[in-house]
N, CA and C of each residue as an Amber inpcrd file, in Angstrom:
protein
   240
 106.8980000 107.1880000  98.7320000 107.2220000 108.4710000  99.3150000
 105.9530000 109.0320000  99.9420000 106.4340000 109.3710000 101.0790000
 104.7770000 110.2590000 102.0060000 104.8340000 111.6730000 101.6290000
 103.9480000 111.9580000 101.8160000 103.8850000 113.3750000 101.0150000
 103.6010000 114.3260000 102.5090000 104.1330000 115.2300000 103.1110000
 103.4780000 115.9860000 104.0790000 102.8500000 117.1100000 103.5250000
 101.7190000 117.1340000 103.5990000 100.4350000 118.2550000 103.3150000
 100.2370000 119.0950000 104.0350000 101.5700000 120.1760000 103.6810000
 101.1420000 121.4140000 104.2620000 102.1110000 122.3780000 103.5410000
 101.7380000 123.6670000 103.5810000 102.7450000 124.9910000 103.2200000
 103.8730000 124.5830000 104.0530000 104.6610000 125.4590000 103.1330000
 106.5530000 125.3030000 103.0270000 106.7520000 125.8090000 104.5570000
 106.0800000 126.6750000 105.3960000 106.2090000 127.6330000 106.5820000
 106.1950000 126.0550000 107.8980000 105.0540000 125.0520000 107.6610000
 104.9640000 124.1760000 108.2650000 106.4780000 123.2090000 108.4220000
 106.7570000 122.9890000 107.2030000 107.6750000 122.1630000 106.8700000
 108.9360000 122.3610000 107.5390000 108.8020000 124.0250000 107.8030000
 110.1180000 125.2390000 108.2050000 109.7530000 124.6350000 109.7840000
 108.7870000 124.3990000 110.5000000 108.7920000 124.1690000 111.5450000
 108.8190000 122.6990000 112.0930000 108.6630000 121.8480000 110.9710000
 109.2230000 120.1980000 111.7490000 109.9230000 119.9050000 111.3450000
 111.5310000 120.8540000 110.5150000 112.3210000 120.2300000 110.0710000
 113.1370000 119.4720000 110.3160000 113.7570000 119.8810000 112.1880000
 114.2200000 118.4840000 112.7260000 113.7620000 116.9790000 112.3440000
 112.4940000 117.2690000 112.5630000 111.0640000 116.1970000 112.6400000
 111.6220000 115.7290000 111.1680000 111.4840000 115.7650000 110.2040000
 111.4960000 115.5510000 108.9070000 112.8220000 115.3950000 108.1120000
 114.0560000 115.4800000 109.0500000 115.3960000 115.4230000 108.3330000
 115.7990000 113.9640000 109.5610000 115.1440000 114.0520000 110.3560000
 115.3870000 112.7170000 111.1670000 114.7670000 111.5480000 110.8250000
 113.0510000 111.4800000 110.3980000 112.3550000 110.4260000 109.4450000
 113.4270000 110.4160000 108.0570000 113.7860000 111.5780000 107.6780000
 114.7400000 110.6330000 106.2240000 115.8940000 109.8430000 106.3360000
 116.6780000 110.5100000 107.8250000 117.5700000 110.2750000 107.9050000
 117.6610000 108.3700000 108.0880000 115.8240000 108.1080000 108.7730000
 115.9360000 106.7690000 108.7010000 115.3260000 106.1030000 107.5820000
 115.4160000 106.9060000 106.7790000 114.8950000 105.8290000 105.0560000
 113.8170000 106.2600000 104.4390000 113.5720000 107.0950000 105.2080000
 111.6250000 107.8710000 104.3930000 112.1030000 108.6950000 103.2850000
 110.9680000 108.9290000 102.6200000 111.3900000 109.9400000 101.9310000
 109.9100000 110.8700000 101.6010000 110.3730000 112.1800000 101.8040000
 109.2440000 112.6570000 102.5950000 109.0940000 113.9730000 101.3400000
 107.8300000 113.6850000 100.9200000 107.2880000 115.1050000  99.7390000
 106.7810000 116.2470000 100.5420000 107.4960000 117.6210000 100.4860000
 106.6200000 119.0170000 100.8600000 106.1910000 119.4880000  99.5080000
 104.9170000 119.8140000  99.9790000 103.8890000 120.1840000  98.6840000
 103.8730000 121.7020000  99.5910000 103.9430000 122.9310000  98.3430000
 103.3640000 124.2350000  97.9520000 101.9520000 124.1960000  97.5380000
 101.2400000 124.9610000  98.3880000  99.7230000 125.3110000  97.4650000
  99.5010000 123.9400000  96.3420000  99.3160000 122.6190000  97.2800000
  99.0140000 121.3940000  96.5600000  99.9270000 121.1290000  95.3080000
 101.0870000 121.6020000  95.3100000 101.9050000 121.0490000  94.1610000
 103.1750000 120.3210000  95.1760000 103.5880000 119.3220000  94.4790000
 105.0480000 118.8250000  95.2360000 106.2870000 119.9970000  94.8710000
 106.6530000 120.8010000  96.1180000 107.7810000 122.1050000  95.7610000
 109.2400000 121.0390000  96.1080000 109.4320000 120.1630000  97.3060000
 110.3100000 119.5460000  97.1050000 110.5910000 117.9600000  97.8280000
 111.3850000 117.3460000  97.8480000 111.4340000 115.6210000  98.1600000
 112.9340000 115.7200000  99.1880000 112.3250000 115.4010000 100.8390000
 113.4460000 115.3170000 101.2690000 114.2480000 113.9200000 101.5090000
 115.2160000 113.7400000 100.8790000 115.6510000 112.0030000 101.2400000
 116.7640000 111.5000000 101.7210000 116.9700000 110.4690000 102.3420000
 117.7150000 109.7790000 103.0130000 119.4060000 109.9620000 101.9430000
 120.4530000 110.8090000 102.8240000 121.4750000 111.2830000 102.5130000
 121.9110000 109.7150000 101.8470000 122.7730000 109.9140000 100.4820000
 123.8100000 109.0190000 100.0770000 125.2000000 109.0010000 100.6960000
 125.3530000 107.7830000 100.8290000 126.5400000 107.5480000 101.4020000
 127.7770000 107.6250000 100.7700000 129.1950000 107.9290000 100.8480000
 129.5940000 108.1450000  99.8480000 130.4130000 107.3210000  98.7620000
 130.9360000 107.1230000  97.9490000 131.3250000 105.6320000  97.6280000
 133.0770000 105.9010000  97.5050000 133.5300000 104.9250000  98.8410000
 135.2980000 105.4170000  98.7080000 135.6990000 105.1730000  97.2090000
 136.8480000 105.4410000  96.8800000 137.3900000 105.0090000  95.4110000
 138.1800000 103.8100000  95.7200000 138.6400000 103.3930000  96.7730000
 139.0800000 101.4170000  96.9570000 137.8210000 100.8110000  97.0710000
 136.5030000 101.0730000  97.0020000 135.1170000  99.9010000  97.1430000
 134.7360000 100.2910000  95.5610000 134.8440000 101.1100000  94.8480000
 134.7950000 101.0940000  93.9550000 135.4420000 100.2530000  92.5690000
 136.9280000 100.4280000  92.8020000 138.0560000  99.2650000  92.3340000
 137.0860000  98.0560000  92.6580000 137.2900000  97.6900000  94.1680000
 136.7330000  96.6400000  94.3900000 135.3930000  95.7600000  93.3520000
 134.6440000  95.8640000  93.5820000 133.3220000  96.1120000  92.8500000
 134.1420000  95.8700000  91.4450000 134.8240000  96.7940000  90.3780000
 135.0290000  96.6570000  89.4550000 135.9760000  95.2760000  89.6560000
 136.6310000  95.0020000  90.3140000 137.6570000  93.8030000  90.2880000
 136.3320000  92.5240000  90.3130000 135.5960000  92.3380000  91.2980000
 134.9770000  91.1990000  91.2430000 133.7810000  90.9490000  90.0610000
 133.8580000  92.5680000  89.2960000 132.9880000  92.0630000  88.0980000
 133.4610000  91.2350000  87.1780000 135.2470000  92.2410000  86.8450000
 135.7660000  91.2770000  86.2050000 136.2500000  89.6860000  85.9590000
 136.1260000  89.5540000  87.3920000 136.6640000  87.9990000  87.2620000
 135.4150000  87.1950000  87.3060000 133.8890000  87.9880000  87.2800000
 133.0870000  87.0470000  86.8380000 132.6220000  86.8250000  85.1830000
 133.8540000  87.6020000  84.4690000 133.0200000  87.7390000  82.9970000
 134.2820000  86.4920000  82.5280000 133.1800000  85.5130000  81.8260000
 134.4400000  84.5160000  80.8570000 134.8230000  85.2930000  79.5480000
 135.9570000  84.8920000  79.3460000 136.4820000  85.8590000  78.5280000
 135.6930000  83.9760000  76.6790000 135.5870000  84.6720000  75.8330000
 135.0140000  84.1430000  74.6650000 136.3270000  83.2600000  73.5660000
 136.1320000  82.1630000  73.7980000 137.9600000  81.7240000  73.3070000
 138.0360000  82.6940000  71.6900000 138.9870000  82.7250000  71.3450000
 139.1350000  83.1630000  69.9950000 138.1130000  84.9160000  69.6550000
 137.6440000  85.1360000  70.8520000 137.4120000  86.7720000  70.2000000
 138.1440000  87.9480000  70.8970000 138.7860000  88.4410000  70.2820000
 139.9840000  89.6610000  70.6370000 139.2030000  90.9890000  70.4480000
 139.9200000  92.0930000  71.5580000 139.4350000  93.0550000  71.3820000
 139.7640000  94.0760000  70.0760000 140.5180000  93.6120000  69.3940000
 140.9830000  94.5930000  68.2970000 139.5940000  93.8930000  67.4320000
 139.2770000  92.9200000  67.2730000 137.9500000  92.1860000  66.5720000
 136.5240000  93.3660000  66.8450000 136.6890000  93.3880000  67.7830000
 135.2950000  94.3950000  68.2590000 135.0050000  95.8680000  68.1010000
 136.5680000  95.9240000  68.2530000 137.2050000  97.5400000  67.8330000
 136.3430000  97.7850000  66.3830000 137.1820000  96.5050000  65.5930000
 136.7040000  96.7630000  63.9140000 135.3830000  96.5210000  63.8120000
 134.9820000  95.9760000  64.8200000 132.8470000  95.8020000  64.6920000
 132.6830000  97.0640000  64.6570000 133.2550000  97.6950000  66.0010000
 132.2200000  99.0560000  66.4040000 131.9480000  98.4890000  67.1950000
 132.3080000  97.7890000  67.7520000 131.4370000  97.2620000  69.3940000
 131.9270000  97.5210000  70.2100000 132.9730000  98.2250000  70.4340000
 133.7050000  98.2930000  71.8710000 134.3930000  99.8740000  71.5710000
């Protein structure tokens, strides 16, 4: 993360400047009177709820299931 070194008033004036560098992947520190006041960063994208399923579907079919251990077995561990 780059830090821009200057009062919050500066920051107020390249904010185009500085929401367009995050927008391409920076992530950019405004420091107050030499303290970090805040971190501007590259917006999250949002995650649909069908890529989500997704994702969960192809985890599952990479886990082998363990011959002979049932989930009521794990229940009574405490493991699940």
């Amino acid at each position: 993360m780059k830090s821009l070194d200057s009062w919050l008033f500066e920051a107020k004036q390249k904010l185009s400047e500085l929401v367009e560098r995050a927008s391409a992947g920076e992530q950019i520190g405004i420091t107050r009177r030499g303290e970090l006041a805040a971190v501007i960063v590259p917006a999250q994208t949002e995650n649909r709820l069908v890529d989500v399923f997704a994702d969960i579907e192809r985890l599952r079919r990479r886990v082998r299931r363990v011959k002979g251990l049932k989930a009521k077995d794990l229940i009574e561990e405490g493991r699940a």
